[in-house]
Structures are given as structure tokens and as C-alpha cells.
VEXDO-452057 format. One line per field, with one value per residue (C-alpha): residue number from 1; residue in three letters; x, y, z. Coordinates in steps of 0.2 Angstrom, whole numbers, padded with zeros to 4 digits. Example, Ala and Ser with C-alpha at 12.3 -4.5 7.8 and 13.67 -1.06 7.14 Angstrom:
<rs>
resi = 1 | 2;
resn = ALA | SER;
c1 = 0062 | 0068;
c2 = -0022 | -0005;
c3 = 0039 | 0036;
</rs>
This chain:
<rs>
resi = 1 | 2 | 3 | 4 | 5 | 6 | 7 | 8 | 9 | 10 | 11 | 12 | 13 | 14 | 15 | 16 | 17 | 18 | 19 | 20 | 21 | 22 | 23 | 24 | 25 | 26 | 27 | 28 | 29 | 30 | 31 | 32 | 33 | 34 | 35 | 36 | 37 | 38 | 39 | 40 | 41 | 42 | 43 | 44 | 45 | 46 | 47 | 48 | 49 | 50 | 51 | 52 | 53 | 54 | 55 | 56 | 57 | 58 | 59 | 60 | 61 | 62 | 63 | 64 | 65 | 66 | 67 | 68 | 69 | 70 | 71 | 72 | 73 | 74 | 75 | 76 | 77 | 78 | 79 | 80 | 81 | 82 | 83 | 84 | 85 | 86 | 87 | 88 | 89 | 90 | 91 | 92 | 93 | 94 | 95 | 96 | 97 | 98 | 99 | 100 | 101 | 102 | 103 | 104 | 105 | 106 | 107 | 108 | 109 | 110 | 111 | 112 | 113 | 114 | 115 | 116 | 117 | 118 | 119 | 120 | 121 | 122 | 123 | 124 | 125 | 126 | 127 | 128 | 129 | 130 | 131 | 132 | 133 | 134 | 135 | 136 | 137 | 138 | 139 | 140 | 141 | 142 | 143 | 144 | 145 | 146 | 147 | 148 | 149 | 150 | 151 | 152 | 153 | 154 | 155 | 156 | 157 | 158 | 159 | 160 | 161 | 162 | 163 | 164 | 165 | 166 | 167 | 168 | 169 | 170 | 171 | 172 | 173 | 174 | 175 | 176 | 177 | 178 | 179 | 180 | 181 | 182 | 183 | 184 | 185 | 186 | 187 | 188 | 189 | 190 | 191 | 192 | 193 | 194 | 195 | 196 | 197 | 198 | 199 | 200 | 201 | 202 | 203 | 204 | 205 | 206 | 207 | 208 | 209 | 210 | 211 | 212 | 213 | 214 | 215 | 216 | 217 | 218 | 219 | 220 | 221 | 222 | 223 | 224 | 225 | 226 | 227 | 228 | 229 | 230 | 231 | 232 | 233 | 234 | 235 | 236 | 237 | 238 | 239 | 240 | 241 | 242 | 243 | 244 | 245 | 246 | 247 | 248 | 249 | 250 | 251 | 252 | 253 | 254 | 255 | 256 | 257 | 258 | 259 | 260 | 261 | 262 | 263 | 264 | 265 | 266 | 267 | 268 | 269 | 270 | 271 | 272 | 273 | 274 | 275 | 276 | 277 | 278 | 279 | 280 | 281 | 282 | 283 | 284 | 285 | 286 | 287 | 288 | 289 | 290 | 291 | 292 | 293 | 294 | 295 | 296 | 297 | 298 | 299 | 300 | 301 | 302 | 303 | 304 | 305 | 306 | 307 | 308 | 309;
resn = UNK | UNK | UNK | UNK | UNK | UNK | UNK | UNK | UNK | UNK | UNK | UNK | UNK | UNK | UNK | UNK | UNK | UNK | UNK | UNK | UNK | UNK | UNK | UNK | UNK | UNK | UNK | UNK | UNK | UNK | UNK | UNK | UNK | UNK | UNK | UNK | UNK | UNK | UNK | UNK | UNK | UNK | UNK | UNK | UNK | UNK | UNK | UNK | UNK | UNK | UNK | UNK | UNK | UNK | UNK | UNK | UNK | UNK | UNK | UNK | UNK | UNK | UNK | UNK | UNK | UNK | UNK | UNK | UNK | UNK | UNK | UNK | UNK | UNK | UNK | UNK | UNK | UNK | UNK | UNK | UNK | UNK | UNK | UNK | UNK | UNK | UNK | UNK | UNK | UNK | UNK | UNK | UNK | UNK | UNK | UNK | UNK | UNK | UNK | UNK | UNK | UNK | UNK | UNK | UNK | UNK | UNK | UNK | UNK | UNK | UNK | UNK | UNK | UNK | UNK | UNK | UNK | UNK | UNK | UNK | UNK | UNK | UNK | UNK | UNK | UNK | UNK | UNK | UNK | UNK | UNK | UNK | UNK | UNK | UNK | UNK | UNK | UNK | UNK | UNK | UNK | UNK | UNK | UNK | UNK | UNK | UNK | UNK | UNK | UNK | UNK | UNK | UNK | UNK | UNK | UNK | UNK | UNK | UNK | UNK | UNK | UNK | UNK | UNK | UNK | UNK | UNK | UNK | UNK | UNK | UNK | UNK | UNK | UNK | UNK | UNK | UNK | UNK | UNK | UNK | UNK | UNK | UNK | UNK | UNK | UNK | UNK | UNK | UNK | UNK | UNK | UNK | UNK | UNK | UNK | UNK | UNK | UNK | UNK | UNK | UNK | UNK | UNK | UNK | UNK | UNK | UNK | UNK | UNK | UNK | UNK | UNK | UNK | UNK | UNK | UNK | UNK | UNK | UNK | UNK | UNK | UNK | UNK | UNK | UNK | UNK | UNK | UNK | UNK | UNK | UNK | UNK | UNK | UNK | UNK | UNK | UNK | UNK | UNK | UNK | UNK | UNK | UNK | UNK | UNK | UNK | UNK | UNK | UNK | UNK | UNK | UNK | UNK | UNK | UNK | UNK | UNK | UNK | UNK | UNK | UNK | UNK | UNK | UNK | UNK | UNK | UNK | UNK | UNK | UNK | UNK | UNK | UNK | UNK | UNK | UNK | UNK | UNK | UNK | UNK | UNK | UNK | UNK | UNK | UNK | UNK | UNK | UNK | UNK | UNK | UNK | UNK | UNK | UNK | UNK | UNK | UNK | UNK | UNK | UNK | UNK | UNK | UNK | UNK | UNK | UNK | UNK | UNK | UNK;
c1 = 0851 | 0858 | 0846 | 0852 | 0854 | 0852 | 0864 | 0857 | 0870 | 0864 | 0877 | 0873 | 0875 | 0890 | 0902 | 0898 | 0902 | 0892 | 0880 | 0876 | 0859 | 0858 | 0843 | 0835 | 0825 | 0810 | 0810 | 0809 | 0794 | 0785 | 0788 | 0781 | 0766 | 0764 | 0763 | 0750 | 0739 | 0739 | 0735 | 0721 | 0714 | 0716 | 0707 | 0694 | 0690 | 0694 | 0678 | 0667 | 0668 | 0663 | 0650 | 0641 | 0641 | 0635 | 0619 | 0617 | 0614 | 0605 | 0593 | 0590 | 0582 | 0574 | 0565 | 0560 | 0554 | 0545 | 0538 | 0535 | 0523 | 0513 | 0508 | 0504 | 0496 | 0484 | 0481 | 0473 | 0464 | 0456 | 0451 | 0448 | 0435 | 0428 | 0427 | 0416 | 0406 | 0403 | 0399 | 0384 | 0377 | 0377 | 0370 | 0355 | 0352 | 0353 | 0337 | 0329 | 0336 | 0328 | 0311 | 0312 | 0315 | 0302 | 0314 | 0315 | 0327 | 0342 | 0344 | 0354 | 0367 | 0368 | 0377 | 0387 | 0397 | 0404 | 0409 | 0414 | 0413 | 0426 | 0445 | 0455 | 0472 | 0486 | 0499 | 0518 | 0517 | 0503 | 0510 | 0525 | 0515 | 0506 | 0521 | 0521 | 0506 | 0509 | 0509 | 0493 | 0486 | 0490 | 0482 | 0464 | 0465 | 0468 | 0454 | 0442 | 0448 | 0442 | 0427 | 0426 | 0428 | 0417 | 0402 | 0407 | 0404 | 0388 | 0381 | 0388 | 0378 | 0363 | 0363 | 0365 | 0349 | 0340 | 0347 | 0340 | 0323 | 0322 | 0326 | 0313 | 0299 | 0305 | 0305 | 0286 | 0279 | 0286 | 0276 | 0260 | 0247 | 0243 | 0237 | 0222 | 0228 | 0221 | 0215 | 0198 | 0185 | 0176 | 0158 | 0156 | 0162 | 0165 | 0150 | 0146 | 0127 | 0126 | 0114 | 0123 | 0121 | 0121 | 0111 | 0102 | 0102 | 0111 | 0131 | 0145 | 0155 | 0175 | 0183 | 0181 | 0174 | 0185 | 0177 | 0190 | 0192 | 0196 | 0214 | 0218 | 0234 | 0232 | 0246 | 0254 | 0249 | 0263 | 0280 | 0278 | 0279 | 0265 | 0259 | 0244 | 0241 | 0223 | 0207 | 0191 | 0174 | 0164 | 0183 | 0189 | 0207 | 0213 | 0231 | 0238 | 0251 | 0260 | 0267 | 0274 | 0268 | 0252 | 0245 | 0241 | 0228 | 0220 | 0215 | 0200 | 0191 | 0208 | 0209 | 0228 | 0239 | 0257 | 0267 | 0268 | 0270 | 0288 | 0291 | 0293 | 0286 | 0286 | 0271 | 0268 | 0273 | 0260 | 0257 | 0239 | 0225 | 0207 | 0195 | 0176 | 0182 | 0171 | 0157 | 0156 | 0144 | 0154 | 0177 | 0181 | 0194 | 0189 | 0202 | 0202 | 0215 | 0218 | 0226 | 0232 | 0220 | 0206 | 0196 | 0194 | 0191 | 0203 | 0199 | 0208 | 0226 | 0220 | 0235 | 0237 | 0253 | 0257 | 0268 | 0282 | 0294;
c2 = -0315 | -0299 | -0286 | -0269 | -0255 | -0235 | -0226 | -0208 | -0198 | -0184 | -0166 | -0155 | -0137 | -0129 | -0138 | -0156 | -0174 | -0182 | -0197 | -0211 | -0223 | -0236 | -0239 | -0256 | -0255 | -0266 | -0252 | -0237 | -0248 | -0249 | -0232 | -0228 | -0238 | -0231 | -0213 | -0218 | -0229 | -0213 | -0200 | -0211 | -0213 | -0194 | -0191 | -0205 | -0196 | -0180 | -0186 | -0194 | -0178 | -0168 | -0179 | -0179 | -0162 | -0158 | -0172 | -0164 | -0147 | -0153 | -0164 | -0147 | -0141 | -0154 | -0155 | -0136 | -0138 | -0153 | -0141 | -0125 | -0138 | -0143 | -0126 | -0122 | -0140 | -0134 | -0118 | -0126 | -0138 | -0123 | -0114 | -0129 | -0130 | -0113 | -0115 | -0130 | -0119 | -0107 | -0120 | -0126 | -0110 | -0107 | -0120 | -0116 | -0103 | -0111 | -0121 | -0106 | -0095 | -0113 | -0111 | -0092 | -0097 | -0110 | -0124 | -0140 | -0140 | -0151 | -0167 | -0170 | -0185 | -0174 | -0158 | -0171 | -0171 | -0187 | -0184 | -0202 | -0213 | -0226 | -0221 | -0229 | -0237 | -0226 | -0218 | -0221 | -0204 | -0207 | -0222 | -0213 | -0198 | -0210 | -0218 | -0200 | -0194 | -0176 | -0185 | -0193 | -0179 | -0168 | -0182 | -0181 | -0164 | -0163 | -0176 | -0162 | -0148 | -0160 | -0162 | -0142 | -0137 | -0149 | -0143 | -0127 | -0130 | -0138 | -0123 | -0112 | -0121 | -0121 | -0104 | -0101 | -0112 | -0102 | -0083 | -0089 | -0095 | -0078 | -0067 | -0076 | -0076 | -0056 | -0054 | -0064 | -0054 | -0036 | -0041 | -0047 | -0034 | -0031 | -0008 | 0001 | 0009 | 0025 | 0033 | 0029 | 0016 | 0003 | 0009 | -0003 | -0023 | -0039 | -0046 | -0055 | -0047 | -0028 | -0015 | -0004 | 0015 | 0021 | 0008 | 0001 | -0016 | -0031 | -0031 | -0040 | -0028 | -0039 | -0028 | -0015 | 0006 | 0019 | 0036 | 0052 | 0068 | 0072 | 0072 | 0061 | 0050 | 0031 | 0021 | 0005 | -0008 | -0020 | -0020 | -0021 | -0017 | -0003 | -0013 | -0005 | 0013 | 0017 | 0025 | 0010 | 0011 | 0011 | 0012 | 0030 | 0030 | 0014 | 0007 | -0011 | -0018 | -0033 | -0042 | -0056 | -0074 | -0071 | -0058 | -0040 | -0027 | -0012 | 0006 | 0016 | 0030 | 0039 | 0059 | 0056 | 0043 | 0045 | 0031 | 0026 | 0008 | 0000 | 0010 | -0002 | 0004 | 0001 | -0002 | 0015 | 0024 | 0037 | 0031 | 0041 | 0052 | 0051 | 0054 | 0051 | 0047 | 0034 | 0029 | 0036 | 0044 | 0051 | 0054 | 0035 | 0024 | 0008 | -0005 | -0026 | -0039 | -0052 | -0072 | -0078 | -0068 | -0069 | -0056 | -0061 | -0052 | -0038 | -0038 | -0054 | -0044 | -0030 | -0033 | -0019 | -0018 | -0036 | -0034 | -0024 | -0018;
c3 = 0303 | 0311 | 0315 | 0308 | 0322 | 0321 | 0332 | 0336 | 0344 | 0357 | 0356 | 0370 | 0367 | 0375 | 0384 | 0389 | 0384 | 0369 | 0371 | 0358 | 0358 | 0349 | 0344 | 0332 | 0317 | 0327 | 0338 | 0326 | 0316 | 0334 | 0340 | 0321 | 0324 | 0340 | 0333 | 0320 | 0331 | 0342 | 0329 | 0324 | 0342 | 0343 | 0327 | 0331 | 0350 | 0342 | 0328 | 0342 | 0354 | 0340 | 0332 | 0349 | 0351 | 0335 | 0339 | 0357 | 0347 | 0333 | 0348 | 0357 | 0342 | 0339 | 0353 | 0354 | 0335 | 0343 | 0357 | 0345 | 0334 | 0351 | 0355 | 0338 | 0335 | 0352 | 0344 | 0329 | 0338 | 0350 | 0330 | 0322 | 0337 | 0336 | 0318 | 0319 | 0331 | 0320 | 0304 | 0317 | 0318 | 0300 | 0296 | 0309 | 0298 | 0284 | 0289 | 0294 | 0277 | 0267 | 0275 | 0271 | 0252 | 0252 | 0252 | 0261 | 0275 | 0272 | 0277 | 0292 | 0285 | 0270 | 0280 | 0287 | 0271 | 0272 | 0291 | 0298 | 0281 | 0278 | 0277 | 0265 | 0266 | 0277 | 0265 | 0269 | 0274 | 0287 | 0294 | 0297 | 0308 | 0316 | 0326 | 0335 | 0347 | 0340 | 0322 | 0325 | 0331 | 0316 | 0305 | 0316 | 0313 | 0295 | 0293 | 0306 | 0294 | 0277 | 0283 | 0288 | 0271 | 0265 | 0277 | 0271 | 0253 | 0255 | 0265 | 0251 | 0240 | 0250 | 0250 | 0234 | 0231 | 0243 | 0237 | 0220 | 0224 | 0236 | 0221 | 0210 | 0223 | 0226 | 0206 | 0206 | 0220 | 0213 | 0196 | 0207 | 0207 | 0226 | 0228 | 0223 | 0209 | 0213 | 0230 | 0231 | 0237 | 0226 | 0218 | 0210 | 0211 | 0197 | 0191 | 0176 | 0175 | 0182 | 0178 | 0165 | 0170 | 0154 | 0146 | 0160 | 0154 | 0163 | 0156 | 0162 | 0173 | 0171 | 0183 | 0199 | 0195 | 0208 | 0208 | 0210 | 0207 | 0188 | 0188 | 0201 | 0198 | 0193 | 0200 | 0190 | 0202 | 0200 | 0191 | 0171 | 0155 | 0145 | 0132 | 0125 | 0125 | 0116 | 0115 | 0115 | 0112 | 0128 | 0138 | 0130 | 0137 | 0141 | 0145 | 0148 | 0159 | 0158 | 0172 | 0167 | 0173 | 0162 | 0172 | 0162 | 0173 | 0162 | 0168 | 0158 | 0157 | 0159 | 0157 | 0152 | 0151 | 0156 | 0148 | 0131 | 0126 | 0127 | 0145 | 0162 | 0178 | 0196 | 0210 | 0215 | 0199 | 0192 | 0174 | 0171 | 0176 | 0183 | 0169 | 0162 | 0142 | 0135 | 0142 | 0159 | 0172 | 0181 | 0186 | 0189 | 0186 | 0178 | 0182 | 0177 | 0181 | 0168 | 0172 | 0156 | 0146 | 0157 | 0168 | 0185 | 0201 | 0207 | 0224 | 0224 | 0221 | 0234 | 0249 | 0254 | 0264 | 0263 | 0248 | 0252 | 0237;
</rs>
């Protein structure tokens, strides 16, 4: 078989002598071949040199993200530290704000919130971190940043505990009778057989006699609520407080009484005058304390200054 030939014939420009090549068709495939296989290297090098470029760049970043996030990762972990710090101090005072409030300190494993139990199973997402030392170390902190909040809102809570039992004792001591209700010293004292001075004959005296000038002001004792505003045989003019908790103080003998009933008052606030109405010898202010509808001693809710409002 005869192998088919390609003549090529070369005419230079100008004068000169013309030259024909001859050339096979097993050469023209080959020389074809050639051209492709080296257009593919080309492309293939031309690939790989960008491919590697493009990863060099890509790595640089990389590993300045990778360097940004250590720095920031330290930085948290120097908050996350002075956060803790503060959280311990707190709750310091929370003991101290507990034994203010009358509440039992909490105990210890209990602000711990949970700090150090049992873990459960690593997520996918975990076991992945956990290959890298930065990864691992942003796991710990997440886990220290839980526990934080946690901590935090038990020491909200105790607090909110403690601002409420504050409030109630502050509520209970405004409405716990603790002045003299009129300037004055005690004449005469709670006894349940004392010489009447008008009828001189032993009578139960249920409360404390303050002698004043006429006029002088009679101050609520406690805060409350004017329940009773009347004149009674032997008391003339007499008024009634109620504090609330089942404690209730009266004021006789009164010359004028500044409140009517339904009207709330204060400690300190003038609600009547000194007088002699009723049975009287002379410008006193008759005043009784009453626990759940019983008389008993006055002198037992004189505080002085103890009570502040």
C-alpha cells in the first residue's frame, strides 16, 4: 500500500528559484499530534501555575484570619477572666445583701451553676474544632462563658429574692409604731390596776398619759390608715390608726383632730392636737397600742431613732 504524499511548494518573494517539500501524511498526523499534546501541556502548566497561585493567596489569608482570631481569642480569654472576677465579687455581696434581707446565704455548689457537671456527646461541629488548638480553645471558652451567664442568672435571682424580702421588712417597719407621738415625757405608765384621778378607785390604765401644753401637735406614730375619728365617754376626742399586720394605736383626749377617716399618713405626720376632752385633769395626750385587738404596753414600740423611714 502506498502511502499518500503532500507536496508543499515554498515561493520566495521577488526574484529567486522555487523549492518543493514533500511531505507524508504520517507526518502531517504526527506534527498534528504534536501541536495538540503541546497546547494541552501548555494549558495544563498554564492551569497548575495559576491553581497555585491562587492557593498561595488564598493560604496567606488563611493564616492571617488564623492570626486575627488568636489575638481576638486572647482577648476574650483576658475578659472572660475579668468577667469571672467581677461575677466573684458579686456574689460576695450577695451573701452579704442575703444576710441584710434576712435570708440564708446560698449555698456554695448552688452558685456554681452547674460548673463542672457531665458534658454530653461532642457534636460534628465540636469534633471538628477540636482537631485545632485555637478550635479547642474556643470550645473551653464557650463552655467558661455558659457557665458565666448561668452564675449571672442565679445572682439575679438572688437578688431579686432579697430586694423583695428588703421591701417587705422596709413596708413592715414603716407600719411598726416606734416615736412618742407627742413631745412629752410619760406621767403616767400601763397597768391593769391604777388609782383613777378622777374617781380615785383602782381602773385598768391600757395605755401611756403624756402631758403637753394645749395645743401641742400629736404625731401618727407609724404609717397607716385613720380608721376611727370620734368623741368617747371617758376619752373625749379620740382617733385610731391602723397599721396593718394587726397592730392599731389610739390618741385621746385630743383638743382637735386633723385627719378624717379613710386618709393614710406617715411617721412623723401631724394628725391632731393636745387637749383635756373627756375625762381629764389636766393637757395630756392619752395614747394605747393595740396587737390584734389587744392593749398592750407602748413603751414596747418606743425606738427612738432605731427606725429610720
Amino acid at each position: 500500500m502506498s502511502i499518500r504524499r503532500w507536496t508543499v511548494v515554498v515561493v520566495p518573494q521577488g526574484a529567486g528559484t522555487s523549492r518543493e517539500l514533500q511531505v507524508s501524511s504520517r507526518a502531517v498526523r504526527a506534527l498534528l499530534v504534536g501541536g495538540v499534546l503541546f497546547a494541552l501541556a501548555t494549558l495544563a502548566g498554564s492551569y497548575l501555575v495559576v491553581t497555585k497561585t491562587v492557593d498561595l493567596r488564598r493560604l496567606g489569608r488563611m493564616e492571617r484570619r488564623n492570626a486575627t482570631l488568636e489575638q481576638e481569642i486572647d482577648r476574650m480569654q483576658v475578659a472572660l477572666a475579668e468577667v469571672s472576677d467581677t461575677i466573684a465579687v458579686i456574689t460576695s455581696r450577695d451573701r452579704e445583701v442575703r444576710l441584710l434581707a434576712g435570708l440564708e446565704p446560698q449555698d456554695p455548689e448552688v452558685q456554681q451553676a452547674g460548673v463542672g457537671g457531665p458534658a454530653g456527646p461532642p457534636s460534628p461541629d465540636d469534633l471538628l474544632l477540636g482537631e485545632t488548638t485555637t478550635g479547642r480553645t474556643a470550645i473551653t471558652m464557650r463552655d467558661e462563658l455558659g457557665n458565666l451567664n448561668r452564675r449571672a442568672e442565679l445572682l439575679l435571682a438572688s437578688f431579686d429574692q432579697a430586694v423583695n424580702r428588703m421591701d417587705s421588712t422596709t413596708e413592715r417597719l414603716a407600719r411598726t409604731p416606734s416615736i412618742m407621738p407627742t413631745a412629752g415625757f410619760i406621767s403616767s405608765g400601763f397597768s391593769h390596776a391604777r388609782m383613777h384621778p378622777v374617781y380615785h378607785t383602782p381602773l385598768p390604765h391600757l395605755g401611756i398619759d403624756i402631758p403637753a401644753p394645749r395645743g401641742t401637735p400629736i404625731q401618727a406614730v407609724a404609717k397607716g390608715r385613720v380608721v376611727k375619728v370620734e368623741v368617747q365617754s371617758g376619752y373625749g376626742n379620740i382617733l385610731t390608726l391602723d397599721h396593718g399586720n394587726g397592730i392599731r394605736t389610739r390618741y385621746a383626749h385630743c383638743s382637735e383632730i386633723l385627719v378624717k377617716v379613710g386618709d393614710r399618713v406617715a411617721r412623723g405626720d401631724d394628725i391632731a392636737l393636745v387637749g383635756m376632752s373627756g375625762v381629764a385633769t389636766n393637757y395630756h395626750l392619752h395614747y394605747e397600742v393595740m396587737v390584734h385587738g389587744r392593749q398592750v404596753d407602748p413603751r414596747g414600740f418606743l425606738f427612738g431613732g432605731a427606725i429610720v423611714d
